[in-house]
C-alpha positions in Angstrom: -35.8 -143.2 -29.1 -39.4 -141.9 -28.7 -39.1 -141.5 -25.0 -36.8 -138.6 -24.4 -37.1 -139.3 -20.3 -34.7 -143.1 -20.7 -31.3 -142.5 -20.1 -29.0 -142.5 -23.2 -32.1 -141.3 -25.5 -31.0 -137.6 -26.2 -27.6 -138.8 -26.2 -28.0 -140.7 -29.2 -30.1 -138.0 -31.1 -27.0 -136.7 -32.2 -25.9 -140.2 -34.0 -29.8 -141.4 -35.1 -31.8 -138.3 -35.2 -34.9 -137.5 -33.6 -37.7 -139.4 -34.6 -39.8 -137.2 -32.5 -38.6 -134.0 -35.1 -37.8 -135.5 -38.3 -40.4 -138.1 -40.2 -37.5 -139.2 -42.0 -35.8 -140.5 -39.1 -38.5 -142.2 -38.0 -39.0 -143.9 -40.4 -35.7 -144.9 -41.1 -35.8 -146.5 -37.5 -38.9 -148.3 -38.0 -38.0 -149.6 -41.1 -35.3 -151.9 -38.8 -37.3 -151.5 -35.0 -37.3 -155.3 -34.3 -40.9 -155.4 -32.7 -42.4 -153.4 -35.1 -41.4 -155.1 -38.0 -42.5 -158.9 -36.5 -45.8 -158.8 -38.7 -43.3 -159.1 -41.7 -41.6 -162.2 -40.3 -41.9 -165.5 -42.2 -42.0 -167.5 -38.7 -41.4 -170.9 -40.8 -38.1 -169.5 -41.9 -37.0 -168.3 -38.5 -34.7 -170.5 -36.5 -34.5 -171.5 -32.8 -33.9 -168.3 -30.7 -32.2 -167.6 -27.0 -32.6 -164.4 -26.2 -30.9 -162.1 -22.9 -32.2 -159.4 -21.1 -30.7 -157.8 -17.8 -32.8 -155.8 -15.2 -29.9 -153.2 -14.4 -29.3 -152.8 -18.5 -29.5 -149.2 -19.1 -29.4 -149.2 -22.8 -32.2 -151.8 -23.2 -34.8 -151.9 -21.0 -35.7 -155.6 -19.9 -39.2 -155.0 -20.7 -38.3 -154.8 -24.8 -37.0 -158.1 -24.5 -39.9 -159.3 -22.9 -42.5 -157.6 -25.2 -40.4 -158.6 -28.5 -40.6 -162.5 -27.1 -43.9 -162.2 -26.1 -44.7 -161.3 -29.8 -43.0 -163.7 -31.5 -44.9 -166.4 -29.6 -47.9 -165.4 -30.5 -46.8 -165.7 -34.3 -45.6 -169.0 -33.6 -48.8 -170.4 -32.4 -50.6 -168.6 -35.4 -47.7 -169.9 -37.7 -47.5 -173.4 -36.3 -43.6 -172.4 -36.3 -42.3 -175.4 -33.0 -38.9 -174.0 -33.3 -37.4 -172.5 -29.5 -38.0 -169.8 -28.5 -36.1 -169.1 -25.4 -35.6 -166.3 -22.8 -33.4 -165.8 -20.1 -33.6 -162.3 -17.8 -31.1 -162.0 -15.5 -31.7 -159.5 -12.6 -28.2 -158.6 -11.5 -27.0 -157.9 -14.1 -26.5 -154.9 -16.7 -25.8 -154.4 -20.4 -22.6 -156.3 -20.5 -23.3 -158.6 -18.4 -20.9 -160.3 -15.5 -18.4 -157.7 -16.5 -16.0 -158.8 -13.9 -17.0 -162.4 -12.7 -15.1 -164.6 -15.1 -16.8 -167.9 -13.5 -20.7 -166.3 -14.6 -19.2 -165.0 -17.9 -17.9 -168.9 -19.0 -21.2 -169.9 -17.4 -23.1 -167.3 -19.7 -20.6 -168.7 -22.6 -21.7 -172.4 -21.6 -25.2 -171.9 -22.3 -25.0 -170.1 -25.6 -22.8 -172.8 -27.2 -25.2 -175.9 -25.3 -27.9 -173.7 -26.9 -26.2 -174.0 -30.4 -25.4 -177.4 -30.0 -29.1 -178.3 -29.1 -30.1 -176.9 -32.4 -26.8 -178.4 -35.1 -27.9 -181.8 -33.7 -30.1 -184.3 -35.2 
């Protein structure tokens, strides 16, 4: 929301605000901005995470993904927090992933629920 250059950015001024104009809008997004507010996170009360990111997304760049993981691993290690944190990018793909490929969607489905069932079993 800071970058008016992304795609989508000026489109959604007129839902969010601009931060860029209005203090109070930017703070209202921070207050929520999932990197910024990792600093606040109780790592010991956080669960095993998978998280996705696509190379053609065009409402979230792969690289927030990557930064917000990155992150959250170091406060792990300073948290001694052993829970999973996993990440998969895939580089075909955009923000709704294999919109038309129903074989990689159930594979996509596959690994979210062996994911979850990693984590209910004891």
């Amino acid at each position: 929301m800071l970058n008016s250059d992304l795609p989508l950015t000026r489109i959604e001024y007129n839902e969010w605000g601009n931060p860029l104009e209005n203090k109070e809008t930017y703070e209202y997004l921070a207050s929520y901005a999932p990197y910024d507010n990792i600093s606040s996170i109780k790592s010991q009360q956080t669960c095993s995470i998978l998280v996705t990111a696509a190379m053609k997304d065009q409402r979230v760049s792969y690289w927030h993904p990557l930064k917000w993981v990155a992150r959250m691993r170091i406060k792990q290690l300073i948290d001694k927090n052993d829970n999973l944190l996993i990440l998969k990018v895939d580089k075909e793909r955009g923000h709704f992933g294999a919109e038309n490929d129903q074989s990689k969607r159930i594979k996509d489905v596959a690994l979210e629920l062996a994911f979850l069932i990693s984590q209910v079993q004891n």
